[in-house]
C-alpha positions in Angstrom: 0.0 0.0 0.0 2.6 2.4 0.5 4.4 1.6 -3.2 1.0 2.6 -4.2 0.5 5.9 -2.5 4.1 6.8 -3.0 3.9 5.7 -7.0 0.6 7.7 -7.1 1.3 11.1 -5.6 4.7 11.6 -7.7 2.7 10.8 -10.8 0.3 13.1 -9.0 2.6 15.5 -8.9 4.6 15.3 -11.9 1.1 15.2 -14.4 0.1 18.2 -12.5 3.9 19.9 -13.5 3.1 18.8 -17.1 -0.3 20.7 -17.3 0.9 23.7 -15.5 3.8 23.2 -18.3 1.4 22.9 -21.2 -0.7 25.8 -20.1 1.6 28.2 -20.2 3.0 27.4 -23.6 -0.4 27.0 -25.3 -1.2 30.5 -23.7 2.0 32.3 -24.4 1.8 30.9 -28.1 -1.7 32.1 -28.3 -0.8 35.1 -26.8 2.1 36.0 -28.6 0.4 34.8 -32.0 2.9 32.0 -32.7 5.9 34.5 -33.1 7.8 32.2 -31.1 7.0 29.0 -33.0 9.2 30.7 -36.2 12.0 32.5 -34.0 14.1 29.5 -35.6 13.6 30.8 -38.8 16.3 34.0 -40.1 14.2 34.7 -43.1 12.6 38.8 -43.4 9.7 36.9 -45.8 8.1 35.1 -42.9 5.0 37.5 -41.4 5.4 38.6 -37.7 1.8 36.2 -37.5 2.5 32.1 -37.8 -0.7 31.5 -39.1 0.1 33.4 -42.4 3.4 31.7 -43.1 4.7 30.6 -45.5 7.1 27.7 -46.6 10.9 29.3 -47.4 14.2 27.9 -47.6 15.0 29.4 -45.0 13.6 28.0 -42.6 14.5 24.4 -41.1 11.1 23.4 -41.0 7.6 23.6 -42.7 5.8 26.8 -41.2 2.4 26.2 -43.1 0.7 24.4 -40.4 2.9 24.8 -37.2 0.3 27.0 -35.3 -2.7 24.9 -35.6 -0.5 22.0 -35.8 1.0 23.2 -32.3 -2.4 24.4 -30.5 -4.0 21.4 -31.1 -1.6 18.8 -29.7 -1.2 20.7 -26.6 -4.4 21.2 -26.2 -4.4 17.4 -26.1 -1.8 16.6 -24.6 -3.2 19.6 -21.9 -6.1 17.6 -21.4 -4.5 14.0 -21.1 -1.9 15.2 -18.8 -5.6 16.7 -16.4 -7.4 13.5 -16.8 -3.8 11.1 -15.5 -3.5 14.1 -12.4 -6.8 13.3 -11.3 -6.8 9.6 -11.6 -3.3 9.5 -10.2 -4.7 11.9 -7.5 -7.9 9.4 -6.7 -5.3 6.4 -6.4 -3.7 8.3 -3.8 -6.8 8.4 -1.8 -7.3 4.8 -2.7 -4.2 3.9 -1.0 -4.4 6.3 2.2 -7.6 4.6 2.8 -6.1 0.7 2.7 -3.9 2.8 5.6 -6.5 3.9 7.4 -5.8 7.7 6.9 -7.7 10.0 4.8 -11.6 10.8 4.7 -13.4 7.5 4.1 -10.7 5.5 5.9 -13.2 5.0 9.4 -16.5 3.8 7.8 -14.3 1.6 5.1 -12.6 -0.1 8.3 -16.1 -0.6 9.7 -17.7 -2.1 6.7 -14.7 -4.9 6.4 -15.8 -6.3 9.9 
C-alpha cells in the first residue's frame, strides 16, 4: 500500500507539472500569435503572424501548419496530462484509505468487519 501511495502522488505531482507546463506554452503561443513557433527561422519573408506563413528555404522546417498544428496537440496533450492528475490523484486516496488515513478510511474499516 505504500508503493502505491508513493507511486501515485509523484505521478500526481509530476502530471500536475506537465499541465501547468502545457498551459503556459499554449497560452504564451496564443498570446504571442505563434511569433515564437518561427523564431528558428532568419528569413525577413516570414510575417510577424505564424498563421500566415509561409514555406521558405530558409527556414528548417515547414511553417504552413505549425500553429494549428502546435495548439492542437497541446491542447491534447493539456487535457490527457488533467485526466492522468486526477486519476493518479484518486489512487492516492485509494491507498491512504487501505492505511486507514484520509476521509473514508473510518467507515471503510467498519464495513470490512
Amino acid at each position: 500500500h505504500w508503493t502505491l501511495l508513493g507511486v501515485s502522488l509523484l505521478n500526481c505531482l509530476l502530471s500536475t507539472a506537465c499541465s501547468v507546463g502545457l498551459a503556459l506554452a499554449f497560452a504564451l503561443t496564443v498570446h504571442s500569435r505563434g511569433t515564437h513557433l518561427v523564431r528558428g527561422c532568419n528569413s525577413s519573408a516570414l510575417p510577424l503572424d505564424a498563421r500566415a506563413a509561409i514555406a521558405t528555404n530558409d527556414c528548417p522546417f515547414n511553417t504552413t501548419r505549425i500553429y494549428d498544428t502546435a495548439l492542437a496537440l497541446w491542447f491534447s496533450s493539456l487535457l490527457l496530462a488533467a485526466v492522468e492528475a486526477v486519476l493518479s490523484g484518486r489512487s492516492c486516496l485509494v491507498a491512504l484509505v487501505f492505511q486507514g488515513i484520509g476521509p473514508c478510511a473510518h467507515s471503510y474499516g467498519k464495513e470490512q468487519v
